[in-house]
N, C-alpha and C positions, 0 to 999 in steps of 0.2 A: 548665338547671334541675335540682334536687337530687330525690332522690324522695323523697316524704314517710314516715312509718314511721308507721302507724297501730295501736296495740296495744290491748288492754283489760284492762281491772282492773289495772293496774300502778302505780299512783298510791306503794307504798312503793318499787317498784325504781327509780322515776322520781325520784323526790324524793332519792332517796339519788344518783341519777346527777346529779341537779341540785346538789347541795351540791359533790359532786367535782369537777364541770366550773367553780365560782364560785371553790372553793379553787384551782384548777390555773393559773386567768384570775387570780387576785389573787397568783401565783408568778410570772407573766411569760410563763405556757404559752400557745404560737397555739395555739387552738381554732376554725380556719377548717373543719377536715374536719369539722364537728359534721352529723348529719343531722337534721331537723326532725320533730320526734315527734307526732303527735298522740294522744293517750288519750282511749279511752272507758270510763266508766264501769261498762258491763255490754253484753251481747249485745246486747242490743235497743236502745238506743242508736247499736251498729254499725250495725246492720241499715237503721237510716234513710240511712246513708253509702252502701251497698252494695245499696241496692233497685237492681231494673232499671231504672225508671226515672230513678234518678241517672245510672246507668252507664251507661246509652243516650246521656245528653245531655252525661258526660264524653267518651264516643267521638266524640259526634258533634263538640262546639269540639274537640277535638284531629283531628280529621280535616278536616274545612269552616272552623273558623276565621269561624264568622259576625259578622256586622257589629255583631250587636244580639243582643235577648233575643229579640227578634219575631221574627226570622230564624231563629235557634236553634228554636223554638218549632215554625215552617212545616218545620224540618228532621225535626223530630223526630213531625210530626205529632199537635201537643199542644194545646192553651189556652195562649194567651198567659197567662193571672191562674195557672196552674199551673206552669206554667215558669218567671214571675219567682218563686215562690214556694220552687220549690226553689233554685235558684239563688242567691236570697237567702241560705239556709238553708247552702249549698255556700259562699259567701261569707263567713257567719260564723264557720263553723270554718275557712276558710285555705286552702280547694282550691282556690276559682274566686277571680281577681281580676276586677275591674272596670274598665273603661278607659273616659273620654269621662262623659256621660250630664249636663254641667253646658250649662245656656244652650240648651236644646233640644235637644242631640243626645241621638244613642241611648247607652246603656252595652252597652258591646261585653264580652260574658264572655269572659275567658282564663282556662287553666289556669294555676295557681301553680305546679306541680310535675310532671315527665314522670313521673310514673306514683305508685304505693300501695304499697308494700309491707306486706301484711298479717301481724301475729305476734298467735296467738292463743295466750295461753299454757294449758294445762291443770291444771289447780287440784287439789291435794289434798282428799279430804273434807270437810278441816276451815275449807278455802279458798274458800268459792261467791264467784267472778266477780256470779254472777246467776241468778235460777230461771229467765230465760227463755232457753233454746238460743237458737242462731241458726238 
């Protein structure tokens, strides 16, 4: 598994690395080393990826490997309706995948990627990210 690169406020350095990498692919270049990026918007946006309670219930499927959401859940000593909730939420943007959950069974969370690599870039004056720190 690849580790994901999670940045913020980068949406021009990104778009400009996305036009390079379509021109390089329409030249015949392999772009298999590419790493998977995900951007946020602004700090506080991150901060819902990076609360403790994501990052509890990332350690915990990377460590236990549960069956289900509900297991997950009894791991982590939480509410079942709060756990699928983030987890959904950890689904939508690309961290957690889902396995199983069609025809009665459980949906078992897996990590998409062995780990985050975090780049917070620091903005010029002129450059606010976001008014809200992390």
């Amino acid at each position: 598994m690849p580790t994901l690169k999670v940045t913020v406020g980068e949406r021009d350095r990104l778009d400009h690395r996305t036009r390079s990498r379509i021109k390089a692919a329409q030249q015949g270049e392999d772009l298999d080393d590419a790493q998977p990026i995900l951007n946020f918007g602004s700090y506080a946006e991150l901060s819902r990826l990076l609360s403790p309670k994501n990052l509890e219930l990332l350690e915990t499927i990377a460590k236990h490997e549960p069956e289900s959401i509900r297991q997950a859940a009894k791991l982590v000593d939480r509410d079942y309706k709060q756990v699928h909730r983030n987890l959904t939420e950890l689904g939508d943007i690309g961290v957690i995948a889902f396995e199983g959950g069609g025809s009665g069974q459980a949906k078992r969370p897996k990590l998409a990627y062995d780990g985050l690599e975090i780049d917070i870039p620091f903005t010029g004056p002129n450059e606010r990210v976001s008014e809200a720190a992390p």
